[in-house]
FITORVO-150299 format. One record per residue: residue in one letter; residue number from 1; chain; x, y, z of N, C-alpha, C, O, CB in turn. Coordinates in steps of 0.001 Angstrom, whole numbers, plus 500000, padded with zeros to 6 digits. Glycine has a CB too. Example, Ala and Ser with C-alpha at 12.3 -4.5 7.8 and 13.67 -1.06 7.14 Angstrom:
2
+------+------+-------+--------+--------+--------+--------+--------+--------+--------+--------+--------+--------+--------+--------+--------+--------+--------+
! resn ! resi ! chain !    nc1 !    nc2 !    nc3 !   cac1 !   cac2 !   cac3 !    cc1 !    cc2 !    cc3 !    oc1 !    oc2 !    oc3 !   cbc1 !   cbc2 !   cbc3 !
+------+------+-------+--------+--------+--------+--------+--------+--------+--------+--------+--------+--------+--------+--------+--------+--------+--------+
!    A !    1 !     A ! 513190 ! 494310 ! 507800 ! 512300 ! 495500 ! 507800 ! 513200 ! 496700 ! 507800 ! 514236 ! 496681 ! 508465 ! 511308 ! 495527 ! 509046 !
!    S !    2 !     A ! 512850 ! 497750 ! 507080 ! 513670 ! 498940 ! 507140 ! 512900 ! 500030 ! 507870 ! 513409 ! 501138 ! 508039 ! 514084 ! 499402 ! 505725 !
+------+------+-------+--------+--------+--------+--------+--------+--------+--------+--------+--------+--------+--------+--------+--------+--------+--------+
This chain:
107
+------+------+-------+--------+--------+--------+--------+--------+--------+--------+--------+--------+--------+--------+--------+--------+--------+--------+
! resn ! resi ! chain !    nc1 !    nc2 !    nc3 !   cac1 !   cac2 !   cac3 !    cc1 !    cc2 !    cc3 !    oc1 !    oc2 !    oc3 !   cbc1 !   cbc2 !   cbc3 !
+------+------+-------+--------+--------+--------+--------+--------+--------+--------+--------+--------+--------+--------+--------+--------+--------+--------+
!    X !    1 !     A ! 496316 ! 509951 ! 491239 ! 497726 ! 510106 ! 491541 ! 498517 ! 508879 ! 491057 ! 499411 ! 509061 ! 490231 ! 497926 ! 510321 ! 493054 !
!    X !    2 !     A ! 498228 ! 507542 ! 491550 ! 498902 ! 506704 ! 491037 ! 498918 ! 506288 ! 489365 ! 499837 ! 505761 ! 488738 ! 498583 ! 505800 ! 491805 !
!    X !    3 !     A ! 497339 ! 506790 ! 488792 ! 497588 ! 506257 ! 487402 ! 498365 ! 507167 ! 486722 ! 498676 ! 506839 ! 485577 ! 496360 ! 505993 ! 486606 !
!    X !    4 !     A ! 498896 ! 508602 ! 487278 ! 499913 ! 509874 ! 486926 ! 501178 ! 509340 ! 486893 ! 502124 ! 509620 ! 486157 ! 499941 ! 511127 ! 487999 !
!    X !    5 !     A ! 501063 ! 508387 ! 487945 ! 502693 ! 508122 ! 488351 ! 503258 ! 507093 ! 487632 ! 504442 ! 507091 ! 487293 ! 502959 ! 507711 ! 489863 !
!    X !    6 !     A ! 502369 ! 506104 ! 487348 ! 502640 ! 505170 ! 486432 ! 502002 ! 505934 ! 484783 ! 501551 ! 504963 ! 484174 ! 501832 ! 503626 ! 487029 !
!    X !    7 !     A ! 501871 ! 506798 ! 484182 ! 502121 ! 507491 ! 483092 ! 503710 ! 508277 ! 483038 ! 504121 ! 508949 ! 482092 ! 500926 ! 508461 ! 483029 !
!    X !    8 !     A ! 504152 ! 508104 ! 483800 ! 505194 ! 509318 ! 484120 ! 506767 ! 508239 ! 484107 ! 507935 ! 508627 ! 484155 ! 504744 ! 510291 ! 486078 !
!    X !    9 !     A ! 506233 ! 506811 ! 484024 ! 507088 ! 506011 ! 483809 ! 508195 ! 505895 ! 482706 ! 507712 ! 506193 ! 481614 ! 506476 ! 505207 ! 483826 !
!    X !   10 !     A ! 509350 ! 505602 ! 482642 ! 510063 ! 505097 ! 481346 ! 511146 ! 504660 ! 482014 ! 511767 ! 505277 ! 482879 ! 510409 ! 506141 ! 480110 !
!    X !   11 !     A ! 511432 ! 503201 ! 481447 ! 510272 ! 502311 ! 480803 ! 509191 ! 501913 ! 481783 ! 509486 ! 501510 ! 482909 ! 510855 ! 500952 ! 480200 !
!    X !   12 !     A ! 507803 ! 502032 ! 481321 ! 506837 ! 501714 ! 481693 ! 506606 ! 500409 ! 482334 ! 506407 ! 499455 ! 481582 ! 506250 ! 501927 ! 480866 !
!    X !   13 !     A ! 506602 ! 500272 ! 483244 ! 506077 ! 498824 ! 483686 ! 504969 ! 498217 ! 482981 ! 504176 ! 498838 ! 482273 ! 505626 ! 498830 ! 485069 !
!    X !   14 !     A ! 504945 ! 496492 ! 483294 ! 504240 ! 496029 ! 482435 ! 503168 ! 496232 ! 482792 ! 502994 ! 497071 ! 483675 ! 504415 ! 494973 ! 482127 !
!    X !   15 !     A ! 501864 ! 495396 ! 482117 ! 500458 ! 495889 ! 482640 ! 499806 ! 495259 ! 484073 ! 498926 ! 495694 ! 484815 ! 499409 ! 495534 ! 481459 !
!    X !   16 !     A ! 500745 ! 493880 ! 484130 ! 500870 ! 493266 ! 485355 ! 501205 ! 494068 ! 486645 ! 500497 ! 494329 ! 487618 ! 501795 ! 492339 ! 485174 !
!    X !   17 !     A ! 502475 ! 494376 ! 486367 ! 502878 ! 495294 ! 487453 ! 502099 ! 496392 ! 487664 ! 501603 ! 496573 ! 488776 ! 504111 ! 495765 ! 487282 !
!    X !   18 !     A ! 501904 ! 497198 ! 486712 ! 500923 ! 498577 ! 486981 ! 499543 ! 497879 ! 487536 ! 498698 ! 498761 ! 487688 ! 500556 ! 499636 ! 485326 !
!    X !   19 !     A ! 499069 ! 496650 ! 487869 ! 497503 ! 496544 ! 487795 ! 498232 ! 496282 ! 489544 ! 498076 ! 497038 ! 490503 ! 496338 ! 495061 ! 486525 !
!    X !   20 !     A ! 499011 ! 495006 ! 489509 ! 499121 ! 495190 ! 491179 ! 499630 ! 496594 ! 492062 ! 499215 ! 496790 ! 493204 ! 500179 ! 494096 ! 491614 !
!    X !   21 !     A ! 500254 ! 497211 ! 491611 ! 500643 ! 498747 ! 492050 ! 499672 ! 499404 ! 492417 ! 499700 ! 500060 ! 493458 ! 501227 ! 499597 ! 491083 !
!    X !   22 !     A ! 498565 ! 499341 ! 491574 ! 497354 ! 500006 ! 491712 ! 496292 ! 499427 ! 493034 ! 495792 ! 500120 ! 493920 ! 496680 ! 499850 ! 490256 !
!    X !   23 !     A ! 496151 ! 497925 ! 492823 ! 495930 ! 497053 ! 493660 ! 496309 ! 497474 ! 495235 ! 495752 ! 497472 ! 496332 ! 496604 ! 495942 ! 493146 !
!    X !   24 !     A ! 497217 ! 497729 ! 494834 ! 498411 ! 497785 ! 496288 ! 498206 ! 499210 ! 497312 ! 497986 ! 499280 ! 498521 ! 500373 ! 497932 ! 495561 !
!    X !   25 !     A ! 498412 ! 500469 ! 496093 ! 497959 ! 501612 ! 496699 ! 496532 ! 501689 ! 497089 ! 496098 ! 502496 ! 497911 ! 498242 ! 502620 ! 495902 !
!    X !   26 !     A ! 495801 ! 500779 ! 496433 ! 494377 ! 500938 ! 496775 ! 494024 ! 500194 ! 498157 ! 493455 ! 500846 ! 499032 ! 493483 ! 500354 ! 495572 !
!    X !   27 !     A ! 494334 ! 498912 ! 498362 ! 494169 ! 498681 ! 499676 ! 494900 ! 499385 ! 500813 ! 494349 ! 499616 ! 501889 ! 494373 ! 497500 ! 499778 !
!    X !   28 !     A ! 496581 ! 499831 ! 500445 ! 496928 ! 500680 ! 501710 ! 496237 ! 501867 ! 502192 ! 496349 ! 502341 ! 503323 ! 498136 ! 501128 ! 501585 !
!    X !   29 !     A ! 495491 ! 502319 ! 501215 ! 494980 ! 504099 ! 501363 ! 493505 ! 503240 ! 502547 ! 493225 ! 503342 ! 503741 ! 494186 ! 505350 ! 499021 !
!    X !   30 !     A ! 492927 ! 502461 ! 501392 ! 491763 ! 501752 ! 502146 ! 492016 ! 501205 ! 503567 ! 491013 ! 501465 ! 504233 ! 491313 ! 500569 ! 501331 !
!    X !   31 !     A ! 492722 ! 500707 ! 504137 ! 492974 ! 500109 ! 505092 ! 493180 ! 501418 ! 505958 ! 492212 ! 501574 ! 506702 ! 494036 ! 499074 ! 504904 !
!    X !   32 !     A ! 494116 ! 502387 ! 506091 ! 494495 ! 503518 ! 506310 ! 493129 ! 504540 ! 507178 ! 492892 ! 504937 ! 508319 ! 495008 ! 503974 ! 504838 !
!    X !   33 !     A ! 492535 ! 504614 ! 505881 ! 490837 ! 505021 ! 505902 ! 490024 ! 504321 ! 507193 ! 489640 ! 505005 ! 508142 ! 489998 ! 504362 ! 504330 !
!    X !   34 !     A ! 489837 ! 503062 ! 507121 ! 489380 ! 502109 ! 507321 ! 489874 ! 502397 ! 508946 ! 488998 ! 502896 ! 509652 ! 489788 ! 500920 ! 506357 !
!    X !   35 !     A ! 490829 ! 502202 ! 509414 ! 491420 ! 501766 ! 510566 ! 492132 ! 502456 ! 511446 ! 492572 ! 502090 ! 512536 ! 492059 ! 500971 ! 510325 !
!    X !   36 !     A ! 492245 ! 503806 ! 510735 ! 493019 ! 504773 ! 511232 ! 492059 ! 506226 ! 511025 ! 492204 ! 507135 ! 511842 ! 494516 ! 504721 ! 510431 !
!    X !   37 !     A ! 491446 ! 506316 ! 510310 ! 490332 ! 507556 ! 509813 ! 491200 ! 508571 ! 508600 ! 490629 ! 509484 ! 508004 ! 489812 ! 508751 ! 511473 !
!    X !   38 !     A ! 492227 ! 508317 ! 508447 ! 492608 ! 509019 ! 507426 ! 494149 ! 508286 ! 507046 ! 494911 ! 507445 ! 507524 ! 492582 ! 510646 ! 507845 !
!    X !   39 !     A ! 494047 ! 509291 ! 505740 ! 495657 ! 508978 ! 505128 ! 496559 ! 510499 ! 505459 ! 496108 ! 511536 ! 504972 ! 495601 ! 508611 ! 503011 !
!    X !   40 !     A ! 497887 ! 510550 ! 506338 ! 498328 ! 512018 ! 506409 ! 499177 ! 511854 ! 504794 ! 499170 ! 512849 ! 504068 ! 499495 ! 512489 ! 508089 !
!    X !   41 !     A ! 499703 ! 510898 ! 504430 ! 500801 ! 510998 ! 503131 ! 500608 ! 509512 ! 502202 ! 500236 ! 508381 ! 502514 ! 502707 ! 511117 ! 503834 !
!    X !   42 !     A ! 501074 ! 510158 ! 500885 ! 501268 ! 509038 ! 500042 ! 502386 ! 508786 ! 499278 ! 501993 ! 508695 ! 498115 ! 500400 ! 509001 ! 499275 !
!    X !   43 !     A ! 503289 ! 508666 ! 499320 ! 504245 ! 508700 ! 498213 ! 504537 ! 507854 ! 497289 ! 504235 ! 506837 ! 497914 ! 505194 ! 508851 ! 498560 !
!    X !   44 !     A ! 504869 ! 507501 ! 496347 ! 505245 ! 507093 ! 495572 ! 506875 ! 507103 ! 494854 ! 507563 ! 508106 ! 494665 ! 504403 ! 507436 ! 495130 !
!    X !   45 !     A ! 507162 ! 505967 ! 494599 ! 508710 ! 506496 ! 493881 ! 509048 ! 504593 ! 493084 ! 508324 ! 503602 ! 493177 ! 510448 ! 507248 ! 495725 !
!    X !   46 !     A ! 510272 ! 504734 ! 492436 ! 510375 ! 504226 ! 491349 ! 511843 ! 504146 ! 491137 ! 512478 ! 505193 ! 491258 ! 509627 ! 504897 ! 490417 !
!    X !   47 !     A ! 512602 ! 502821 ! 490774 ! 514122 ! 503380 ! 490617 ! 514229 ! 502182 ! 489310 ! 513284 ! 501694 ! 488689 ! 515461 ! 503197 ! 492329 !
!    X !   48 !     A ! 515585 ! 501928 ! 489152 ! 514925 ! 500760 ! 488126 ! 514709 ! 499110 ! 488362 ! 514332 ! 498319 ! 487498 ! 515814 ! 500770 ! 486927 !
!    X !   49 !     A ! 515033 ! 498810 ! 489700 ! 514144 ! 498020 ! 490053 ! 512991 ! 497738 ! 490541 ! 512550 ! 496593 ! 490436 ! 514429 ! 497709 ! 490375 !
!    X !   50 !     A ! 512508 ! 498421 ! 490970 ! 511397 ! 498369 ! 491914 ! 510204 ! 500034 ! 491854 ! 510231 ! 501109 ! 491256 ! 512324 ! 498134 ! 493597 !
!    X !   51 !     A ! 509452 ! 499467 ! 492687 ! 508096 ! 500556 ! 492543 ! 507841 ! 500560 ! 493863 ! 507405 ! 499541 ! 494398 ! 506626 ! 500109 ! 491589 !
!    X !   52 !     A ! 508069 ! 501679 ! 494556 ! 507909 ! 501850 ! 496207 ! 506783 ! 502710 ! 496903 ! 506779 ! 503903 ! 496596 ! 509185 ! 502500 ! 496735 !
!    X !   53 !     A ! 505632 ! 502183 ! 497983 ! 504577 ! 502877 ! 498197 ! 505005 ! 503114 ! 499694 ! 505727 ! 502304 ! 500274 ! 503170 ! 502170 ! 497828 !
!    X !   54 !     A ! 504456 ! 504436 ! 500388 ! 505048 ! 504868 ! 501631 ! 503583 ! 505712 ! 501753 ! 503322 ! 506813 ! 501269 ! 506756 ! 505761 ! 501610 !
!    X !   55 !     A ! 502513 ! 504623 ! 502751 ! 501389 ! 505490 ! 503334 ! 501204 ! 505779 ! 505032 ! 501037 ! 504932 ! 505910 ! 500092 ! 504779 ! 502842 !
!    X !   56 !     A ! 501297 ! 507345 ! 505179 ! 501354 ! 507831 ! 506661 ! 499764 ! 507702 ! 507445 ! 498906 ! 508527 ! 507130 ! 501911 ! 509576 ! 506632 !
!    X !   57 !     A ! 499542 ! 506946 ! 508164 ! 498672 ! 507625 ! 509319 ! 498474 ! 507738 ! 510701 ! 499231 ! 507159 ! 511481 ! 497813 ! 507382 ! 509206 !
!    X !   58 !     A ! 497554 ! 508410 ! 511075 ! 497890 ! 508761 ! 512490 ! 497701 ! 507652 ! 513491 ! 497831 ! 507843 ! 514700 ! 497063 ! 509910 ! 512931 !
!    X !   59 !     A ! 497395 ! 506498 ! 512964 ! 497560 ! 505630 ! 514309 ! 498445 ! 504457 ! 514532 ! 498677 ! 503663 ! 513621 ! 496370 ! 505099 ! 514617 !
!    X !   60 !     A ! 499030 ! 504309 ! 515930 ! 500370 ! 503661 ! 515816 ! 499815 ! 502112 ! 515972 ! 500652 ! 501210 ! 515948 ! 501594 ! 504216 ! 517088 !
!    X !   61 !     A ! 498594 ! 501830 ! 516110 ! 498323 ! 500182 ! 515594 ! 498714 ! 499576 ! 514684 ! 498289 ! 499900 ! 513575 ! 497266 ! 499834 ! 515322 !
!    X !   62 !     A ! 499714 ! 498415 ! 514805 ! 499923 ! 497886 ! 513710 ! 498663 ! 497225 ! 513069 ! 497610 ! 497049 ! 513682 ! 500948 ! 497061 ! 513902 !
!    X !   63 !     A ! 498946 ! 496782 ! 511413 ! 498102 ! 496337 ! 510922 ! 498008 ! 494430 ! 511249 ! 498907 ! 493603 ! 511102 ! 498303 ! 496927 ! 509553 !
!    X !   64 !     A ! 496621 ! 494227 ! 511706 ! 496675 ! 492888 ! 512160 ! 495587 ! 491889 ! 510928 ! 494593 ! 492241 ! 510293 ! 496069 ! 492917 ! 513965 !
!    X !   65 !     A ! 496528 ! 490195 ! 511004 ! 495708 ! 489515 ! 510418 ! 494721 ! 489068 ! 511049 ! 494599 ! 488772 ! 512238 ! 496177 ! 488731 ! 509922 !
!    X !   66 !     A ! 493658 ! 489014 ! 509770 ! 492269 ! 488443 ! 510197 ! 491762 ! 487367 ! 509471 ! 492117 ! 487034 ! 508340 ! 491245 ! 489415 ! 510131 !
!    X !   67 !     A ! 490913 ! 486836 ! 510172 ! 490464 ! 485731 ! 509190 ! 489253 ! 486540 ! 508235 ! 488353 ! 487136 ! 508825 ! 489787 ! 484223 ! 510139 !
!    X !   68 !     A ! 489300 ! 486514 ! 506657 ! 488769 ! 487168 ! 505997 ! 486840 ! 487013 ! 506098 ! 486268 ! 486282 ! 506906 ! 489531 ! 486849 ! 504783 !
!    X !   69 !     A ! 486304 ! 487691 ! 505306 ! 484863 ! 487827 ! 506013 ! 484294 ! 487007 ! 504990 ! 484171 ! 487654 ! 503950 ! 484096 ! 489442 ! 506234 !
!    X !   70 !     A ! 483967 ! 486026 ! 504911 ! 483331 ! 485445 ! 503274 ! 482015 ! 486348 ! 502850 ! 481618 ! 486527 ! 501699 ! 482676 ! 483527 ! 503354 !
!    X !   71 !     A ! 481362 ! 486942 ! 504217 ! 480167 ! 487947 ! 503322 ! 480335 ! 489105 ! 502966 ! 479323 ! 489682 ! 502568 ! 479002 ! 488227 ! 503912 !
!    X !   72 !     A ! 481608 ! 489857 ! 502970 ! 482081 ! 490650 ! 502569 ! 481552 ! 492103 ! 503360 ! 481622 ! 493184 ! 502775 ! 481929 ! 490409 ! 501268 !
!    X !   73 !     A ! 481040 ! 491981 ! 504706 ! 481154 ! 493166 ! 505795 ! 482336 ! 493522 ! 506496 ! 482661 ! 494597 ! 507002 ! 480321 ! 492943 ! 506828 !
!    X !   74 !     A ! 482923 ! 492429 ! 506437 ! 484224 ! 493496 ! 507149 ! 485743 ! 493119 ! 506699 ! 486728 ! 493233 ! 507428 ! 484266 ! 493335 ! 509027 !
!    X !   75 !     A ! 485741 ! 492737 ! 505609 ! 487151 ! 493087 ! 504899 ! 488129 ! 491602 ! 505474 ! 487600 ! 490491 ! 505446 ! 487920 ! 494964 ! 505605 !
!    X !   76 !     A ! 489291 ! 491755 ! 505872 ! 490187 ! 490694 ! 506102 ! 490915 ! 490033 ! 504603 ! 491332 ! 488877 ! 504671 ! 489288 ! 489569 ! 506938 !
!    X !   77 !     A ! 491027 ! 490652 ! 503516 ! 491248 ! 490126 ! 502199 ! 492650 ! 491356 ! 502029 ! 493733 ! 490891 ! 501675 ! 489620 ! 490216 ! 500954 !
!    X !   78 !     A ! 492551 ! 492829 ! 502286 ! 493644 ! 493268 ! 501932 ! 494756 ! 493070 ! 502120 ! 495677 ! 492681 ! 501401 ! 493657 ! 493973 ! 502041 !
!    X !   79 !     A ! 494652 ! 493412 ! 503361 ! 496651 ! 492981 ! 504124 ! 496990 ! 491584 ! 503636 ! 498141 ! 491625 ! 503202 ! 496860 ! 492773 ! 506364 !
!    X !   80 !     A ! 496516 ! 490454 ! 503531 ! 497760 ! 489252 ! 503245 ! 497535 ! 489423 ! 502039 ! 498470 ! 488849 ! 501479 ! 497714 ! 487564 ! 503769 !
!    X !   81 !     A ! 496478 ! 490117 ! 500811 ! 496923 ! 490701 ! 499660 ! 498007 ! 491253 ! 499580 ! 498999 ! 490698 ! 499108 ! 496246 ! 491440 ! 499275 !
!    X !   82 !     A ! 497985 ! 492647 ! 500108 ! 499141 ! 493294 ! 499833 ! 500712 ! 492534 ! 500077 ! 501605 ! 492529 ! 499231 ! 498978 ! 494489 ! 500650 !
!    X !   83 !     A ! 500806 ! 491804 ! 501667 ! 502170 ! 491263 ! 501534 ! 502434 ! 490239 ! 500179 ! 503607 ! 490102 ! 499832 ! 502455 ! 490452 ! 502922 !
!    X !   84 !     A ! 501355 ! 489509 ! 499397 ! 501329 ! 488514 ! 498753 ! 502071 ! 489177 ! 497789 ! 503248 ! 488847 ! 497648 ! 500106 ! 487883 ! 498489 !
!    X !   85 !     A ! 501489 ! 490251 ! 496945 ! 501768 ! 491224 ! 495756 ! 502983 ! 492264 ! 496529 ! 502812 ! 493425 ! 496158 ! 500110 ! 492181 ! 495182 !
!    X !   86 !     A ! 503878 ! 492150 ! 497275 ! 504727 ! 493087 ! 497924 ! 506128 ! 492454 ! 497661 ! 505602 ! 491670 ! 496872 ! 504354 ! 493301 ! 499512 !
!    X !   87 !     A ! 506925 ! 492236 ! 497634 ! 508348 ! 491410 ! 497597 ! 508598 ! 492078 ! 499280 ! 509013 ! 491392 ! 500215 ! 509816 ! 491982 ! 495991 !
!    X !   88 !     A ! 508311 ! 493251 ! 499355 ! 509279 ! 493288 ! 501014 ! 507706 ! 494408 ! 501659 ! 507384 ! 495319 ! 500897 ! 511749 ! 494588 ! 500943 !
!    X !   89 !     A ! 506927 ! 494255 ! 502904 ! 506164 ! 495302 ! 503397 ! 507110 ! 495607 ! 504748 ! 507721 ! 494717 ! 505338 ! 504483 ! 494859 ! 503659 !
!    X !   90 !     A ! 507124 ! 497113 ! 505159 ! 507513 ! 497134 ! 506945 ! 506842 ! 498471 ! 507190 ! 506711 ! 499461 ! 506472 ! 509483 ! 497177 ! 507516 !
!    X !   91 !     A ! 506356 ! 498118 ! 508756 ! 505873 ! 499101 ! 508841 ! 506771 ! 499616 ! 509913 ! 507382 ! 498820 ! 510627 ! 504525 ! 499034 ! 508969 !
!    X !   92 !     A ! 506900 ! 501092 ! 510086 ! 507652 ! 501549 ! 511190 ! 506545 ! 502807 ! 511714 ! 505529 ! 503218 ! 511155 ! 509346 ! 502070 ! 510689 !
!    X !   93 !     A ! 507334 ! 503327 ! 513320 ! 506530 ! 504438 ! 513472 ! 507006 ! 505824 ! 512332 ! 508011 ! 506226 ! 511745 ! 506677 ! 504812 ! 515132 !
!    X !   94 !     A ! 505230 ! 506271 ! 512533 ! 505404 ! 507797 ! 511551 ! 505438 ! 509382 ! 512332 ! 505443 ! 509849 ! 513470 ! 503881 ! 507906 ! 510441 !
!    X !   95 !     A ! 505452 ! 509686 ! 511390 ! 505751 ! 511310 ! 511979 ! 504004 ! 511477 ! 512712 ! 502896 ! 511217 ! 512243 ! 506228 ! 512869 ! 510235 !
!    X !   96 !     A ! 504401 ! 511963 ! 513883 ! 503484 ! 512874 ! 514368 ! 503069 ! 511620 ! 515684 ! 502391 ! 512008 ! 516635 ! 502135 ! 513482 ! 513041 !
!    X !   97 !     A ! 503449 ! 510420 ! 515635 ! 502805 ! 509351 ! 516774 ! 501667 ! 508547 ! 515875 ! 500574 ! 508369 ! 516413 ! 501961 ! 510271 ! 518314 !
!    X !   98 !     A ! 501841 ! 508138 ! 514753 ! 501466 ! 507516 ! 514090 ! 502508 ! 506519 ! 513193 ! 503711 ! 506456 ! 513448 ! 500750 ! 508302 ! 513602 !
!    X !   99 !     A ! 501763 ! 505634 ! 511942 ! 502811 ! 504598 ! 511597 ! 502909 ! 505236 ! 509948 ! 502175 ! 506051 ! 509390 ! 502230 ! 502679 ! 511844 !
!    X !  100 !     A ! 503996 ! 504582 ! 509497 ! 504538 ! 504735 ! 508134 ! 504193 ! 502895 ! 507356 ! 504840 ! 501919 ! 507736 ! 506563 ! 505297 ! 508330 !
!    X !  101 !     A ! 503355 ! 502830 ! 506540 ! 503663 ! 501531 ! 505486 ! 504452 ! 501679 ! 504721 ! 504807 ! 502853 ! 504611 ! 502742 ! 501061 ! 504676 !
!    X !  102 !     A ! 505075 ! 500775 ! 503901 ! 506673 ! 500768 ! 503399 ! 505909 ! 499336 ! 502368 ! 505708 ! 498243 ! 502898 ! 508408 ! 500355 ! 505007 !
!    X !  103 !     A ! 505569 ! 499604 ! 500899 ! 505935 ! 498378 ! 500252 ! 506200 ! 498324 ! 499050 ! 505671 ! 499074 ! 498230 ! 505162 ! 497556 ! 500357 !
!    X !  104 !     A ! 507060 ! 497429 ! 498756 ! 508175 ! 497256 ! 497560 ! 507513 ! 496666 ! 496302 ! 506499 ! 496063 ! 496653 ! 509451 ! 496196 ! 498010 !
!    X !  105 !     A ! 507643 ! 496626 ! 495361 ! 507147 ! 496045 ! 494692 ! 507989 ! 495765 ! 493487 ! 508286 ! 496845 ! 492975 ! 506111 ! 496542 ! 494597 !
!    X !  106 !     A ! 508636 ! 494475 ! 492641 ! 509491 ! 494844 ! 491815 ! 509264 ! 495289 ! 491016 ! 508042 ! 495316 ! 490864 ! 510057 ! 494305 ! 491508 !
!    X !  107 !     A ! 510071 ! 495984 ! 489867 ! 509782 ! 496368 ! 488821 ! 509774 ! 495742 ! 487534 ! 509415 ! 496376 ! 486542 ! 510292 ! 497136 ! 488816 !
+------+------+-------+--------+--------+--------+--------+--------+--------+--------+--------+--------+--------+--------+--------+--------+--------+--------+
């Protein structure tokens, strides 16, 4: 889906931007997965500044920092990724009693 969406571009973002975009949707879906048991939505959208990701799931825990795992069992590397590579993240509640992620990314 996302490498569709960034084909579907004009003008195309650079290869920078498309690699963190990708980056970006990949840890939200993961985290999502991870912490919530599923993804209900993904969207995607695009204006000419910016590149916007919007992932739904069903649980209203916010996402919390951790100190990352150096042996690599339990993660702690995505989330201050994603805000790092984000210009703006928010999360609000989502449809159904679950949360909505919200992150920006310029274009």
């Amino acid at each position: 889906m996302t490498y569709g969406f960034l084909a579907g571009l004009c003008p195309s973002p650079s290869a920078h931007m498309s690699q963190n975009l990708i980056l970006v949707v990949s840890e939200l879906v993961t985290n999502s997965l991870r912490h919530a048991g599923e993804v209900t939505s993904l969207r995607l959208r695009a204006d000419r500044l910016s590149l916007r990701i919007a992932v739904d799931d069903p649980s209203p825990a916010l996402p919390q920092d951790r100190t990352p795992d150096l042996t690599g069992r339990t993660g702690g590397f995505g989330w201050p990724m994603i805000q790092r590579l984000a210009e703006k993240v928010t999360v609000r509640p989502g449809p159904n009693g679950g949360k909505t992620i919200l992150a920006v990314l310029a274009r």
